[in-house]
PQR file with spaces between the fields and no chain letter, atoms N, CA, C, O and H, PARSE charges and radii, in Angstrom:
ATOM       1  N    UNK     1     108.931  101.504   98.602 -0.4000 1.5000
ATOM       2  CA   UNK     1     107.545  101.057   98.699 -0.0000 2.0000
ATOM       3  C    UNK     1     107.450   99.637   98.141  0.5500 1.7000
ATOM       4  O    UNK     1     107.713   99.303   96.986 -0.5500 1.4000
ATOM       5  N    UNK     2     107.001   98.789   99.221 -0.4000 1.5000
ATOM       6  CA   UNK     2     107.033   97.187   98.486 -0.0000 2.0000
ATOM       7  C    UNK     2     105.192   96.895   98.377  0.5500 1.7000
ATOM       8  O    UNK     2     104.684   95.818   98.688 -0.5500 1.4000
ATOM       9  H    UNK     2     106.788   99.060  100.159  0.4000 1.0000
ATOM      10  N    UNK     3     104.631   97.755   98.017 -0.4000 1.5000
ATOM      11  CA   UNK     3     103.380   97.633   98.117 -0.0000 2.0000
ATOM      12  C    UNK     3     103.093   96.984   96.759  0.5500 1.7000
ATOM      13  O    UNK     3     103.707   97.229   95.721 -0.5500 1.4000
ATOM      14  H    UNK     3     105.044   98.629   97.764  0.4000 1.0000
ATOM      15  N    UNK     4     101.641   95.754   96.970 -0.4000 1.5000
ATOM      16  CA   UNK     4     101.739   94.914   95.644 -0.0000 2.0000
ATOM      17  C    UNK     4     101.042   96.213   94.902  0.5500 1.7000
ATOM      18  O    UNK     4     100.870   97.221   95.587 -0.5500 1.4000
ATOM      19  H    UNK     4     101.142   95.555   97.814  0.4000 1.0000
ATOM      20  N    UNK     5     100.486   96.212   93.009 -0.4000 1.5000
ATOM      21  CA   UNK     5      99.505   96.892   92.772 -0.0000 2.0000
ATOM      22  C    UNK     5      98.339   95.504   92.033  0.5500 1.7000
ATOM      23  O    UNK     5      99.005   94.602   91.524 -0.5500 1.4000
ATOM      24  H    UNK     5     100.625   95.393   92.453  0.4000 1.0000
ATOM      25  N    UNK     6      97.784   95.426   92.002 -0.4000 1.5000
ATOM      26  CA   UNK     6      96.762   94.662   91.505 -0.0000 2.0000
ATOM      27  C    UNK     6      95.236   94.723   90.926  0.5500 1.7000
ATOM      28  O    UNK     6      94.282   95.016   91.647 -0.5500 1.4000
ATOM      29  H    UNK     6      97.244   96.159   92.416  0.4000 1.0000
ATOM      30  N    UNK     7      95.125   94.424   89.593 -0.4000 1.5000
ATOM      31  CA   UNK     7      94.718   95.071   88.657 -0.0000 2.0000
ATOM      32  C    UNK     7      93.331   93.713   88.814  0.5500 1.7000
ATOM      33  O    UNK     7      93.450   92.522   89.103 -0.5500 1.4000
ATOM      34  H    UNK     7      95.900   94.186   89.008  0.4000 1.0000
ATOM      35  N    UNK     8      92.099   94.524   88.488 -0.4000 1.5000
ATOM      36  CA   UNK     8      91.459   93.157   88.677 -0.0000 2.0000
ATOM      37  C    UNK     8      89.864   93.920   87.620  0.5500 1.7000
ATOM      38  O    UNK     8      89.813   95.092   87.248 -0.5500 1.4000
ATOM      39  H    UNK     8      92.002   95.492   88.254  0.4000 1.0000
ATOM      40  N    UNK     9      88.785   92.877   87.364 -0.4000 1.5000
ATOM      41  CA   UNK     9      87.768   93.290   86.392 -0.0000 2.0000
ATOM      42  C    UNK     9      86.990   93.190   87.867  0.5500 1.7000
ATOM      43  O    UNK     9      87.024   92.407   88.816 -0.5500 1.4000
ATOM      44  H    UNK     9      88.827   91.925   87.666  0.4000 1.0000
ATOM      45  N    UNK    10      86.127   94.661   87.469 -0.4000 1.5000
ATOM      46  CA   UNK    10      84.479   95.031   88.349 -0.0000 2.0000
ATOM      47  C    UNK    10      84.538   96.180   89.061  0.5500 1.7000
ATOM      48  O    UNK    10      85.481   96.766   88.529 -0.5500 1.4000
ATOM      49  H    UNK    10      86.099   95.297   86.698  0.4000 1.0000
ATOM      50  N    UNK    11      84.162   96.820   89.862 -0.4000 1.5000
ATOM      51  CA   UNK    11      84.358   98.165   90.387 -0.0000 2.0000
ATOM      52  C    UNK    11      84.510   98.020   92.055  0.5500 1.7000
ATOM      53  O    UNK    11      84.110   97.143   92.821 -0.5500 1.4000
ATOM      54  H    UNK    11      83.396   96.345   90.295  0.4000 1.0000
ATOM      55  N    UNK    12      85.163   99.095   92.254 -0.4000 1.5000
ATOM      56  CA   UNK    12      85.144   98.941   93.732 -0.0000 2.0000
ATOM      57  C    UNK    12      84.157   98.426   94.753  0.5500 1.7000
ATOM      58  O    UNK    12      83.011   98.876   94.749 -0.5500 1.4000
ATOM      59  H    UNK    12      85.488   99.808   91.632  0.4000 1.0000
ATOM      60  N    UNK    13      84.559   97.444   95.692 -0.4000 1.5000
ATOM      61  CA   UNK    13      84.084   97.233   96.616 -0.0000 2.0000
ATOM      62  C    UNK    13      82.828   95.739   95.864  0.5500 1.7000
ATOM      63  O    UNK    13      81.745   95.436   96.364 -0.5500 1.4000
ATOM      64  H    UNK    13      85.489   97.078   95.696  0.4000 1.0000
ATOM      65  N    UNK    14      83.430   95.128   94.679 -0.4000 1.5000
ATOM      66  CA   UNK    14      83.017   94.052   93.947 -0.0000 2.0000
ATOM      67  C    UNK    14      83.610   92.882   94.528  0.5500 1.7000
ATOM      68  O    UNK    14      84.691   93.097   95.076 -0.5500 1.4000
ATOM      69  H    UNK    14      84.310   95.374   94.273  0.4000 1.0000
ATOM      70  N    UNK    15      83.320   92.064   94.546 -0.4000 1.5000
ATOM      71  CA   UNK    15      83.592   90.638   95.409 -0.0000 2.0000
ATOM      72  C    UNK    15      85.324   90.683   95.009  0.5500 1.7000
ATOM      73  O    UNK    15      85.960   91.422   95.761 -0.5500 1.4000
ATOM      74  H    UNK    15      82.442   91.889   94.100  0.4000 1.0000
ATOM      75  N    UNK    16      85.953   90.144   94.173 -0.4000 1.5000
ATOM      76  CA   UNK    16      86.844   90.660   93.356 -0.0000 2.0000
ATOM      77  C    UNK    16      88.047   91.643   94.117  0.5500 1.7000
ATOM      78  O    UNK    16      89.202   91.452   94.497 -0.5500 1.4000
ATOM      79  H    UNK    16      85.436   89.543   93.562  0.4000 1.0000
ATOM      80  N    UNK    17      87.009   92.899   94.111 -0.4000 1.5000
ATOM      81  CA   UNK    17      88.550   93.874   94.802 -0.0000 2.0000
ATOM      82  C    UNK    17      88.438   93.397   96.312  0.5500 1.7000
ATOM      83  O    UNK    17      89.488   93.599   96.924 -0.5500 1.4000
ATOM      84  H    UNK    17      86.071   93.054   93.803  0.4000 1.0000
ATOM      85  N    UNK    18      87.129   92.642   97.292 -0.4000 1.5000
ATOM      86  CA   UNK    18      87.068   92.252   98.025 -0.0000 2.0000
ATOM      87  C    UNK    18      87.948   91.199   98.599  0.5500 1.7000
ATOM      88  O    UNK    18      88.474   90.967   99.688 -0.5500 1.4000
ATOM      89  H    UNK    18      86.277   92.478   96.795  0.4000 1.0000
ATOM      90  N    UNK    19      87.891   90.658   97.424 -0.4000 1.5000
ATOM      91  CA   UNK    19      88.929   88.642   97.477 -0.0000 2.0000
ATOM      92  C    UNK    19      90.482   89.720   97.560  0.5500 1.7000
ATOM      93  O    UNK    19      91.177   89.590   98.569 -0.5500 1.4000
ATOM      94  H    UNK    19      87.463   90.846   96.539  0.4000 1.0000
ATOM      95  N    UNK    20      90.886   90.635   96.573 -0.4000 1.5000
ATOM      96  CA   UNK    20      92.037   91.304   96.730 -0.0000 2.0000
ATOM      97  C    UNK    20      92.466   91.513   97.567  0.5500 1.7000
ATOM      98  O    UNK    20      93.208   90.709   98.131 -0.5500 1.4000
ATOM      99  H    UNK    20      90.322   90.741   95.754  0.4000 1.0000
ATOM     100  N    UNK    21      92.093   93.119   98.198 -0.4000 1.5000
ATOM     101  CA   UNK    21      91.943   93.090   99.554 -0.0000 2.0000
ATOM     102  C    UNK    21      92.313   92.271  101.032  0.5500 1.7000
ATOM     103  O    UNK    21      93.023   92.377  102.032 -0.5500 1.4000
ATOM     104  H    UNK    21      91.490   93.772   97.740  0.4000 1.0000
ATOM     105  N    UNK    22      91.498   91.559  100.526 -0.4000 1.5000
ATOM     106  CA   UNK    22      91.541   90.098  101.571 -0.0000 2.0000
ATOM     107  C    UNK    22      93.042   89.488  101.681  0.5500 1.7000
ATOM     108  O    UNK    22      93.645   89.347  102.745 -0.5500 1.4000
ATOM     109  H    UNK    22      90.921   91.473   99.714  0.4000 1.0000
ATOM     110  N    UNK    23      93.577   89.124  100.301 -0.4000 1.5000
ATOM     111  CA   UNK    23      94.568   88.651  100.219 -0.0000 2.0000
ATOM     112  C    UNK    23      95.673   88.910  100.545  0.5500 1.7000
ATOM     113  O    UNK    23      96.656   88.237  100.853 -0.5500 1.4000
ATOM     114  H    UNK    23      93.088   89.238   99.436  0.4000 1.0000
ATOM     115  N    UNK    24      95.360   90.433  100.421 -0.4000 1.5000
ATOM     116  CA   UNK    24      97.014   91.211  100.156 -0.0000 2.0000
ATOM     117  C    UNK    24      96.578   92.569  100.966  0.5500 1.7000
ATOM     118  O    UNK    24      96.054   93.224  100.064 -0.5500 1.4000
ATOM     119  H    UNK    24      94.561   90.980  100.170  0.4000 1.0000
ATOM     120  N    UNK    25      96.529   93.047  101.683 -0.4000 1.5000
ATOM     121  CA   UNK    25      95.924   93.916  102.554 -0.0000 2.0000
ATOM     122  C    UNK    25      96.573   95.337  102.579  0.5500 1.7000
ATOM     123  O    UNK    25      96.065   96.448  102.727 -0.5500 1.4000
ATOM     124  H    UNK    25      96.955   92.515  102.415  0.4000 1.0000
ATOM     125  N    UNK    26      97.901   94.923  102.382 -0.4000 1.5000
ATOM     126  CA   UNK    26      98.567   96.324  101.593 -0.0000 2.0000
ATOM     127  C    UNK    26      98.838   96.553  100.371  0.5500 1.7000
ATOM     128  O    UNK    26      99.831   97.200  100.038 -0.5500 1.4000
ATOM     129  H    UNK    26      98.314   94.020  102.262  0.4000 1.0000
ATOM     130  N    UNK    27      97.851   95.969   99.399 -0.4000 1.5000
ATOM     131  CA   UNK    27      97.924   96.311   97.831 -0.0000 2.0000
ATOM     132  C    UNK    27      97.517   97.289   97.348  0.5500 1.7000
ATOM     133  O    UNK    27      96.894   97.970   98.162 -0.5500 1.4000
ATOM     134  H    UNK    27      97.045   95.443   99.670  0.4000 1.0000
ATOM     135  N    UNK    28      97.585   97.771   96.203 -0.4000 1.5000
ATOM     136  CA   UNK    28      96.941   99.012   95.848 -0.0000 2.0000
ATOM     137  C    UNK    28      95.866   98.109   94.928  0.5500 1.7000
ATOM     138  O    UNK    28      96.030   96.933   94.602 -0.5500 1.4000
ATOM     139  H    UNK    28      98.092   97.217   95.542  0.4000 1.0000
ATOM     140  N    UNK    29      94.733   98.961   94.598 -0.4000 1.5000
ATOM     141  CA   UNK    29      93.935   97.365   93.562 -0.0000 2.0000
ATOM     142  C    UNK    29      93.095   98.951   92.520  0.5500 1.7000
ATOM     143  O    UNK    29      92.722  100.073   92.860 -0.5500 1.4000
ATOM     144  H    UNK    29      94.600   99.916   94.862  0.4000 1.0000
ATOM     145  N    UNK    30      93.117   98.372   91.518 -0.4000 1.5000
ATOM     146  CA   UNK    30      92.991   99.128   90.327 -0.0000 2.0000
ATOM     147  C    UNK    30      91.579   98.530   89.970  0.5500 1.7000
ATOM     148  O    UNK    30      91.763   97.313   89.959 -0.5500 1.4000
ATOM     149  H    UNK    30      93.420   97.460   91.242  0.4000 1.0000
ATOM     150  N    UNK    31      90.690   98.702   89.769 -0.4000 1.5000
ATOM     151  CA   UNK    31      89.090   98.845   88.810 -0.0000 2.0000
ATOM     152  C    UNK    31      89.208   98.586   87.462  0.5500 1.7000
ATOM     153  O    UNK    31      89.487   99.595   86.815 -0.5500 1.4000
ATOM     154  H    UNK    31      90.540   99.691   89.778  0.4000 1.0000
ATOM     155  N    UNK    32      89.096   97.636   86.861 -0.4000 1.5000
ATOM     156  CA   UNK    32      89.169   97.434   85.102 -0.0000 2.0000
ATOM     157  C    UNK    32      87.631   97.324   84.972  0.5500 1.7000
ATOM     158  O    UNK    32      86.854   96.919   85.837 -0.5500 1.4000
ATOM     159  H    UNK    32      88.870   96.817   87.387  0.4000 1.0000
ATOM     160  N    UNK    33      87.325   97.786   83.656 -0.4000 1.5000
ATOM     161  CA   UNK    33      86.014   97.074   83.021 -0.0000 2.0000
ATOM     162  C    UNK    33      86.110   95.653   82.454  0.5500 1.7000
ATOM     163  O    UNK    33      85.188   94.845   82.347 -0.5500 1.4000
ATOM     164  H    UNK    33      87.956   98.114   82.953  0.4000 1.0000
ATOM     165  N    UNK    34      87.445   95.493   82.098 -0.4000 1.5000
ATOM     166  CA   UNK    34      87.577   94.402   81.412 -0.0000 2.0000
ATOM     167  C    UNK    34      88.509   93.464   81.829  0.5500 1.7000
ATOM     168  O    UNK    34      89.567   93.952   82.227 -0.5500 1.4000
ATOM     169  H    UNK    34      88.194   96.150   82.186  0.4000 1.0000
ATOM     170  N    UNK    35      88.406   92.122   81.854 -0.4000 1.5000
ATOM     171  CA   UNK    35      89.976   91.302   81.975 -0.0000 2.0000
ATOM     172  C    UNK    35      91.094   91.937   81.310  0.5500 1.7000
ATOM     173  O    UNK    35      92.123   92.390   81.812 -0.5500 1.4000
ATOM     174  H    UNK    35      87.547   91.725   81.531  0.4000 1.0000
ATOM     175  N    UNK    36      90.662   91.888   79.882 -0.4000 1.5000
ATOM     176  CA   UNK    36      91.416   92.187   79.120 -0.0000 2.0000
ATOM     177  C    UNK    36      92.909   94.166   79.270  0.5500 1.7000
ATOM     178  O    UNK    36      94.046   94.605   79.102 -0.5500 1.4000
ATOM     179  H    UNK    36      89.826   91.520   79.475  0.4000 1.0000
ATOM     180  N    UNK    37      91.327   94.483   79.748 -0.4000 1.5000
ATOM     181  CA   UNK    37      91.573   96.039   80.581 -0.0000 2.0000
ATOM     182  C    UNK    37      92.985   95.693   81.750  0.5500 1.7000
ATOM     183  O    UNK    37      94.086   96.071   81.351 -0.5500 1.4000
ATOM     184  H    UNK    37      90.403   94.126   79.884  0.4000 1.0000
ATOM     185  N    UNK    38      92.926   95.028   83.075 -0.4000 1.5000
ATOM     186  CA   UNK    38      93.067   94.336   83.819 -0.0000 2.0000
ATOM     187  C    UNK    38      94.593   93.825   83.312  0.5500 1.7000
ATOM     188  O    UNK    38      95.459   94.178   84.113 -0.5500 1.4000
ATOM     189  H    UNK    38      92.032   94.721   83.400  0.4000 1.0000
ATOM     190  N    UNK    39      95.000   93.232   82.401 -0.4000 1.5000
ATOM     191  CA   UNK    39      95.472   92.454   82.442 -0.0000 2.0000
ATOM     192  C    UNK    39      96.970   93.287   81.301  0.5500 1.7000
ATOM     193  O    UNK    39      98.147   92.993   81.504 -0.5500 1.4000
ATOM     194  H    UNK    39      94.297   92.946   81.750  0.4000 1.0000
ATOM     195  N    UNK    40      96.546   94.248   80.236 -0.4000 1.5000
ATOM     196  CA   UNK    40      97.250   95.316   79.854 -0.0000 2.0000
ATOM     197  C    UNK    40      98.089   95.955   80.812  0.5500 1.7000
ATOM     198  O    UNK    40      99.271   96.255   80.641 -0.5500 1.4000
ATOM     199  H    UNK    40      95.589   94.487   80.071  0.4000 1.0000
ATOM     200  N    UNK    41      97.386   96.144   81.851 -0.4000 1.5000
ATOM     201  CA   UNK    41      98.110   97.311   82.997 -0.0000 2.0000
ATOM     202  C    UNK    41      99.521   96.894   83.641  0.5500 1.7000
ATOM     203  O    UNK    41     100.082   97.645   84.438 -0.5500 1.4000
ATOM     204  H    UNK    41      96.426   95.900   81.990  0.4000 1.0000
């Protein structure tokens, strides 16, 4: 599996996992509350 995972702050379907998405279309994208959240993972 070469799938990216990508960890990002705001909840689904937030501009954010949107820009993700967008980018990388076979990523998996993870929901943080926080950067900080986000950025641990």
């Amino acid at each position: 599996m070469n799938d990216k995972i990508i960890a990002y702050q705001g909840v689904e379907g937030a501009y954010s996992n949107l820009a993700c998405k967008n980018s990388f279309p076979n990523s998996i994208t993870i929901a943080c509350e926080t950067f900080e959240d986000a950025m641990k993972l």
